[in-house]
Rosetta silent file (secondary structure, phi, psi, omega in degrees, C-alpha in Angstrom):
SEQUENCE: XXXXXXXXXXXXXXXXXXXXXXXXXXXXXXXXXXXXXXXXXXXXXXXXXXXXXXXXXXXXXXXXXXXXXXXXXXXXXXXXXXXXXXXXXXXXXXXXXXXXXXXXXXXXXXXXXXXXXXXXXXXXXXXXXXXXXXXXXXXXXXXXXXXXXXXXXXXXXXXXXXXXXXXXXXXXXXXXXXXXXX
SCORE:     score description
SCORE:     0.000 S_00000001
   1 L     0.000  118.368  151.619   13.206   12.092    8.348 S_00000001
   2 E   -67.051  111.158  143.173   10.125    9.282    8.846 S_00000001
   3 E   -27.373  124.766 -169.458    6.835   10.458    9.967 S_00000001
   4 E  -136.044  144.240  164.380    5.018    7.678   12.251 S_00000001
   5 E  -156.809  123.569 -145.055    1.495    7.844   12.987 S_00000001
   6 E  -143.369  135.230 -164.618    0.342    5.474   14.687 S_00000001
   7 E  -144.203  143.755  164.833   -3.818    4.651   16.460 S_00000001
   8 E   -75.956  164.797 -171.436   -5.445    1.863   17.893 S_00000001
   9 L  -152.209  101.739 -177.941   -7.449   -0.046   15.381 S_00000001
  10 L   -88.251  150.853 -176.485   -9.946   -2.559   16.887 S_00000001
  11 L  -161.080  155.189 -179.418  -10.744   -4.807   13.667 S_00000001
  12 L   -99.378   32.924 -175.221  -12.132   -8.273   13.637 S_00000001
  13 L  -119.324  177.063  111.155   -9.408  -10.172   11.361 S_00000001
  14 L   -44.068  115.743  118.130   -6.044  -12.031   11.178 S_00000001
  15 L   141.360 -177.621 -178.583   -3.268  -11.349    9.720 S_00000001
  16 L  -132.371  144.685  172.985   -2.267   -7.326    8.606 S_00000001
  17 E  -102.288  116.111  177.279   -3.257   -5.435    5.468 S_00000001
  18 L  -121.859  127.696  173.340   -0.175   -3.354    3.767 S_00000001
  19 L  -137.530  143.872  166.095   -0.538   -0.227    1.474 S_00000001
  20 E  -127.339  165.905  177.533    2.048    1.884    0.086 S_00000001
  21 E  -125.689  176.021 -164.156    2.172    4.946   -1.824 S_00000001
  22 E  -162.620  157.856 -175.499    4.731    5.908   -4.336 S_00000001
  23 E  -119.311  111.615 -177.947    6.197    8.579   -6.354 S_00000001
  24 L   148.284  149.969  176.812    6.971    7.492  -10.241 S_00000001
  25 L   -71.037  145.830 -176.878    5.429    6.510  -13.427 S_00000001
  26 L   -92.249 -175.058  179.835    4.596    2.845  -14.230 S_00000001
  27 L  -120.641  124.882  176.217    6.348    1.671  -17.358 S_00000001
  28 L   -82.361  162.456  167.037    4.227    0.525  -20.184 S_00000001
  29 L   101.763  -11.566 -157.842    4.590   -2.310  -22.482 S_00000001
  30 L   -98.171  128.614  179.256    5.683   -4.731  -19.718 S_00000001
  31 L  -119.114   49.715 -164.609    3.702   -7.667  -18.253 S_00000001
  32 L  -161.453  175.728  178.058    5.757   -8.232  -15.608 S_00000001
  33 H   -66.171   -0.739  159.253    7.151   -6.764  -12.807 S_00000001
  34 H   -70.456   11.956 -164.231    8.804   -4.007  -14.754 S_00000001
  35 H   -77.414  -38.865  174.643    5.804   -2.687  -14.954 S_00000001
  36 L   -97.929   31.276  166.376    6.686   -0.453  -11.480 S_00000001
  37 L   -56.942  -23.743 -173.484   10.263   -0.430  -12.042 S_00000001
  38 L  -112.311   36.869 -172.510   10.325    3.344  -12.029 S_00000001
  39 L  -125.877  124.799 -166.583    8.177    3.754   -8.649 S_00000001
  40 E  -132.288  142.863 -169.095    9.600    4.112   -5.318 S_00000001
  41 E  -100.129  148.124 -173.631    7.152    4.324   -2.054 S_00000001
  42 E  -141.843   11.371  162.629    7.329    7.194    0.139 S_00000001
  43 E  -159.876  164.848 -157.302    4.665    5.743    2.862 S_00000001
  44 E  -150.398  140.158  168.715    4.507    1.973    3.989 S_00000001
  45 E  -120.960  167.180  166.881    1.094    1.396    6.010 S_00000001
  46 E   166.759  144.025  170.948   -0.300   -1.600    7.775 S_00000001
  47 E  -131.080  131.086  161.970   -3.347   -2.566    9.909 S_00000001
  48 L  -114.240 -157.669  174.425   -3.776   -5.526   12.003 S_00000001
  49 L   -52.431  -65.819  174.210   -6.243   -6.442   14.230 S_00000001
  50 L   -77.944  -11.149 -171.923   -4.656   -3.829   17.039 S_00000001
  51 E  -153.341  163.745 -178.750   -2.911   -1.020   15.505 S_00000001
  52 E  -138.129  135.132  156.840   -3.103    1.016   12.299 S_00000001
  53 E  -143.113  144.027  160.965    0.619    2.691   11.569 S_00000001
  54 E  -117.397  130.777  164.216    1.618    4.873    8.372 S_00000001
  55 E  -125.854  147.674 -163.503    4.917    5.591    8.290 S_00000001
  56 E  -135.079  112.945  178.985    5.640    8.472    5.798 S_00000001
  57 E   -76.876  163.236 -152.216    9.488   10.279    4.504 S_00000001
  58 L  -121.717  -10.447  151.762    9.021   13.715    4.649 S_00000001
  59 L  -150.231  132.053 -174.273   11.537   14.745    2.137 S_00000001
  60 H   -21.421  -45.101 -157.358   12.682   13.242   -1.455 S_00000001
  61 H   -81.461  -31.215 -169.226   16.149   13.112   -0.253 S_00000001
  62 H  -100.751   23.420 -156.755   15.419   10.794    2.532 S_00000001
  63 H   -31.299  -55.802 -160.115   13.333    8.478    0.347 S_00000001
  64 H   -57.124   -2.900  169.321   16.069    5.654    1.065 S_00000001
  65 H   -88.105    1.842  149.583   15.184    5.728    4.912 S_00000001
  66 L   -51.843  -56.651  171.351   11.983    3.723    4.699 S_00000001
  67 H   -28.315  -72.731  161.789   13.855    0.657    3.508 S_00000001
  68 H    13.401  -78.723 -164.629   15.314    0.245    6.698 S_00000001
  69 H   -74.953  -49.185  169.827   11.976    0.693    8.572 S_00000001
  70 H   -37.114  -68.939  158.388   10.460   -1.719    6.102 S_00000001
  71 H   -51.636   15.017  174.646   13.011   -4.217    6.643 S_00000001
  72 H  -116.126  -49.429 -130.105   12.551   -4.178   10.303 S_00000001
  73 H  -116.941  -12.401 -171.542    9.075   -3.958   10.480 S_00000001
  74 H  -102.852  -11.088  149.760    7.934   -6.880    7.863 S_00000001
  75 H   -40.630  -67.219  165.734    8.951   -9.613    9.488 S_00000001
  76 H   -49.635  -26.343 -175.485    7.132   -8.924   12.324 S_00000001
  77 L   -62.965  160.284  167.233    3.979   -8.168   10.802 S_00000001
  78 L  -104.505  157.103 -166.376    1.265  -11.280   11.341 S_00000001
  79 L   -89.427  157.934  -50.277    0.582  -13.547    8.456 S_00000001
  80 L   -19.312  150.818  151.580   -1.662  -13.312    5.896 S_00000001
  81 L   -89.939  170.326 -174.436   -0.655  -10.685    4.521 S_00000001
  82 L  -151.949  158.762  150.048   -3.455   -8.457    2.139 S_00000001
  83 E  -167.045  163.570 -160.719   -2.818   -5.570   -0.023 S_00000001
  84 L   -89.488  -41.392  141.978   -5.616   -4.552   -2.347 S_00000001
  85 L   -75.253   72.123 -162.078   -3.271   -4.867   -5.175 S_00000001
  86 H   -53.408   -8.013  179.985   -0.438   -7.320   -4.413 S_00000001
  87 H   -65.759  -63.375 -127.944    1.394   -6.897   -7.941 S_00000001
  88 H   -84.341  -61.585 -155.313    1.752   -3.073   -7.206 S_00000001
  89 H   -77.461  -34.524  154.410    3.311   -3.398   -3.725 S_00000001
  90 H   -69.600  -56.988 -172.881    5.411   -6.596   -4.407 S_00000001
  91 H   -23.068  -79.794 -177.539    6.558   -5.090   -7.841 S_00000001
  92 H   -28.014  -75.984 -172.447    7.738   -1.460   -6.092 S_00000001
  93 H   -43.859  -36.984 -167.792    9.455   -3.076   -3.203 S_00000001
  94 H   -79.788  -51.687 -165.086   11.434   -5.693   -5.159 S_00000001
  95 H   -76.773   13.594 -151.204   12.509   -2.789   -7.850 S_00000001
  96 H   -97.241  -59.103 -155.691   12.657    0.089   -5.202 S_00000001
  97 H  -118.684    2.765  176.862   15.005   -1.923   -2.420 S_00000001
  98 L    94.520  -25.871 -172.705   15.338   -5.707   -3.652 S_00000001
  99 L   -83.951  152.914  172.674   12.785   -7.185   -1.231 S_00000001
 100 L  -109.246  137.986  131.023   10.699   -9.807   -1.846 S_00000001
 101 L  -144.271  163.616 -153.040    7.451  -10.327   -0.662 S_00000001
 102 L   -97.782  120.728  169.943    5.233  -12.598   -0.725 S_00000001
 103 L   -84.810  178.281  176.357    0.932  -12.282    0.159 S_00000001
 104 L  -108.806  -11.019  172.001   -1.375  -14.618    1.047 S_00000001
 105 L   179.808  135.561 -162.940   -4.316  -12.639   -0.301 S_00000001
 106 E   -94.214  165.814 -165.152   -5.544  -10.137   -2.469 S_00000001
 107 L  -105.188  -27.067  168.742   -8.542   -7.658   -1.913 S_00000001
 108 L   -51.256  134.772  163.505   -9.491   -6.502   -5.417 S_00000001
 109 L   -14.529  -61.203 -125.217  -12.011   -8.396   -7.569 S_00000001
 110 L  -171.371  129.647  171.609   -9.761   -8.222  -10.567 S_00000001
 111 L   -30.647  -86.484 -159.650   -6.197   -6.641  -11.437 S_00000001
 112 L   -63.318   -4.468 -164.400   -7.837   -3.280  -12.332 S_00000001
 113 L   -58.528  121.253  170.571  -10.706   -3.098  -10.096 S_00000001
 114 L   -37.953  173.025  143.571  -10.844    0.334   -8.710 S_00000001
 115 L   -94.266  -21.700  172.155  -10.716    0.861   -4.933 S_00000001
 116 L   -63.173  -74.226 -133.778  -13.264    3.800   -5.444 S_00000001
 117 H   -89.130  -46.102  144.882  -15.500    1.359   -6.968 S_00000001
 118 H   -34.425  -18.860  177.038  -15.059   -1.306   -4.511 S_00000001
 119 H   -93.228  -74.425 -117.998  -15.957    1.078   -1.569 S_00000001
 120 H   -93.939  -55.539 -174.836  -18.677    2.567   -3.139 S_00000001
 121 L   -58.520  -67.537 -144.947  -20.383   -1.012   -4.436 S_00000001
 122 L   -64.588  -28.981 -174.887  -19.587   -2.206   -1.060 S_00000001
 123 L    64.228   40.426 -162.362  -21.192    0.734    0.923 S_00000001
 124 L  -114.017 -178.146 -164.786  -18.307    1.423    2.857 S_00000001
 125 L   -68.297  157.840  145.419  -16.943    5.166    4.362 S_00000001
 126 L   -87.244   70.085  169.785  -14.350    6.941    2.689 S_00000001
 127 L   -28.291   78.489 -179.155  -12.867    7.829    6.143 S_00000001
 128 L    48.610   27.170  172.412  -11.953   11.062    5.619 S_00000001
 129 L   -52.487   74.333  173.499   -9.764   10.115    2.320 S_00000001
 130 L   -34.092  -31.934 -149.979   -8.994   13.908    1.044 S_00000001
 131 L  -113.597  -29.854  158.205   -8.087   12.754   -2.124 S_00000001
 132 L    89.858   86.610  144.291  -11.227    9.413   -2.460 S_00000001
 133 L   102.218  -21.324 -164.194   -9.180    6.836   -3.970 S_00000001
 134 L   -88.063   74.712 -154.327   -6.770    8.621   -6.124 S_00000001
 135 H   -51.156  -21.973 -171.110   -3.379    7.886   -5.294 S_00000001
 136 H   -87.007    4.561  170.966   -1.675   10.216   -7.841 S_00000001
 137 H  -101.182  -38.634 -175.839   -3.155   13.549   -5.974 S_00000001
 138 H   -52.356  -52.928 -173.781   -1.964   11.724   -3.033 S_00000001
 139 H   -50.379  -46.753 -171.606    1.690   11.157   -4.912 S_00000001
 140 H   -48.077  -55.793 -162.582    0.663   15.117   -5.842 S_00000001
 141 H   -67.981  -51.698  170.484    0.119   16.299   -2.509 S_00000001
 142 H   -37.760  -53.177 -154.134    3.871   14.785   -1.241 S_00000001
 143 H   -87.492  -30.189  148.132    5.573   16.458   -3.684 S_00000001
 144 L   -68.033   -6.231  170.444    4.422   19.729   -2.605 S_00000001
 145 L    93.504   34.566  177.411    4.997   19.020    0.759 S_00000001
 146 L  -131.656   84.041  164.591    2.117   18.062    2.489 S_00000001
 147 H   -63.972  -45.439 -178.854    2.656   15.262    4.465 S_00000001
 148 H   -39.124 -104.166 -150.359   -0.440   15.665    6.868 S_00000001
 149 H   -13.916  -69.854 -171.660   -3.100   15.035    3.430 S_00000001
 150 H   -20.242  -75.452 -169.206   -0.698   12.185    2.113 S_00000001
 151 H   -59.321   -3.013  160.464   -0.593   10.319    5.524 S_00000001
 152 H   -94.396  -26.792  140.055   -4.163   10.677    5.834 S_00000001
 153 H   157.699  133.476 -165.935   -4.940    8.879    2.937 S_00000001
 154 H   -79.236  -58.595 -139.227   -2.500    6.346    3.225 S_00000001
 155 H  -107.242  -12.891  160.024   -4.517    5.672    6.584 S_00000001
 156 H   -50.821  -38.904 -160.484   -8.044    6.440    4.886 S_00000001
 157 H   -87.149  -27.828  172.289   -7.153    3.588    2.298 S_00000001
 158 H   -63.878  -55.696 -169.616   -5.698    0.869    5.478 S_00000001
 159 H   -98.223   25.846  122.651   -9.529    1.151    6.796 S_00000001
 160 H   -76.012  -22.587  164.793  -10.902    0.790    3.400 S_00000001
 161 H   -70.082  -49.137  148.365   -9.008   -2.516    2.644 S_00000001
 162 H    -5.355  -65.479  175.158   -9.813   -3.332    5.508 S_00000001
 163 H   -78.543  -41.893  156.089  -13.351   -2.986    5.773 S_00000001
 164 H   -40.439  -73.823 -170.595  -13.161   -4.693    2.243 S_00000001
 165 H   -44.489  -39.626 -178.533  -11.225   -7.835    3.719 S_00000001
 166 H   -43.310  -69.429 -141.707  -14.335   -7.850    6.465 S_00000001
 167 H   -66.648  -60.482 -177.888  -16.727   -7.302    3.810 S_00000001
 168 H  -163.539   45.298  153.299  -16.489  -10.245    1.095 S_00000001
 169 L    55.144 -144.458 -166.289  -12.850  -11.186    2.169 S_00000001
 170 L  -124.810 -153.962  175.878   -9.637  -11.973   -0.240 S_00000001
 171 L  -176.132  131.489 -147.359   -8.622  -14.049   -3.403 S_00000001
 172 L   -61.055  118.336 -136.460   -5.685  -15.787   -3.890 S_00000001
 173 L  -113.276  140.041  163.945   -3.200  -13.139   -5.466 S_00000001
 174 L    15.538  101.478 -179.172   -2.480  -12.084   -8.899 S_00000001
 175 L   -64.167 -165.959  174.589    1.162  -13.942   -9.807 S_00000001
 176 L  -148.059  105.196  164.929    3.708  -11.474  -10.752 S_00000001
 177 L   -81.864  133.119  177.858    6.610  -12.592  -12.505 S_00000001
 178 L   -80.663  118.559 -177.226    9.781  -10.587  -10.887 S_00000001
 179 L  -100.898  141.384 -171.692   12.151   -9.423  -13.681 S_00000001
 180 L  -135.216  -11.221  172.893   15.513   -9.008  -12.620 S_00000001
 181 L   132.301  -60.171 -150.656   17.609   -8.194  -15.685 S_00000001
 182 L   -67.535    0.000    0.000   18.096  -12.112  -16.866 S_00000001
């Protein structure tokens, strides 16, 4: 079963901002897109100008029914795309389900740049983020079975990229080479 939660979101930009969250360990040693090879998303987010939606599976077993929704729903989104890390979210998707995709602009400084520290330098809310930044209490919080915390935030962290993109905009994003086995 997917979880949809879905609000208006008045925002002054172009184009939708996508965050996902995921359950798995990265894999070290790799400078490539094997780095998330063992990571599979278990909420798919996006804000545009008009709408904010998280959609979030609600038990391990149905992980494989996001793809789907993903694959429906990404077309459609309007271009640019943003994520604050675009390695992490193409990487997952191509090793989770095969998809590729591609942004037009990233939100981070710098590959590692926190999103706590970006917020904080930046002076913007944590909107009610339960966990402030930390995705693995989020990942934490799933696997005990608390979808509410997760999906809030999944949707804390859409109107901190957000607020970011506003704030001092994108940079052109990170490549990723996609390893496929060859």
């Amino acid at each position: 079963m997917v979880i949809v939660h879905s609000e208006v979101a008045r925002s002054k930009f172009k184009g939708t901002v996508i965050d996902i969250e995921t359950v798995g360990d990265f894999c070290q040693g790799y400078q490539d897109s094997r780095e998330y090879q063992k990571h599979v998303p278990f909420i798919f987010g996006h804000i545009d100008e008009d709408k904010l939606k998280v959609h979030c599976v609600k038990q391990g077993e149905s992980l494989r029914k996001l793809k789907p929704i993903i694959t429906r729903i990404l077309p459609d989104l309007e271009r640019p795309l943003y994520a604050f890390n675009c390695s992490f979210e193409r990487g997952v998707l191509y090793h989770s389900w095969g998809m590729i995709i591609e942004f037009d602009g990233e939100l981070n400084k710098e590959k590692y740049e926190g999103k706590w520290k970006a917020v904080q330098s930046l002076g913007i809310s944590n909107h009610d983020d339960p966990f402030h930044d930390v995705g693995k209490k989020c990942c934490d919080a799933w696997l005990r079975g608390d979808i509410r915390l997760s999906m809030k935030h999944n949707r804390s962290c859409l109107l901190k990229e957000r607020d970011i993109l506003l704030r001092r905009g994108c940079r052109t994003p990170d490549l990723l080479k996609l390893f496929d086995g060859e």
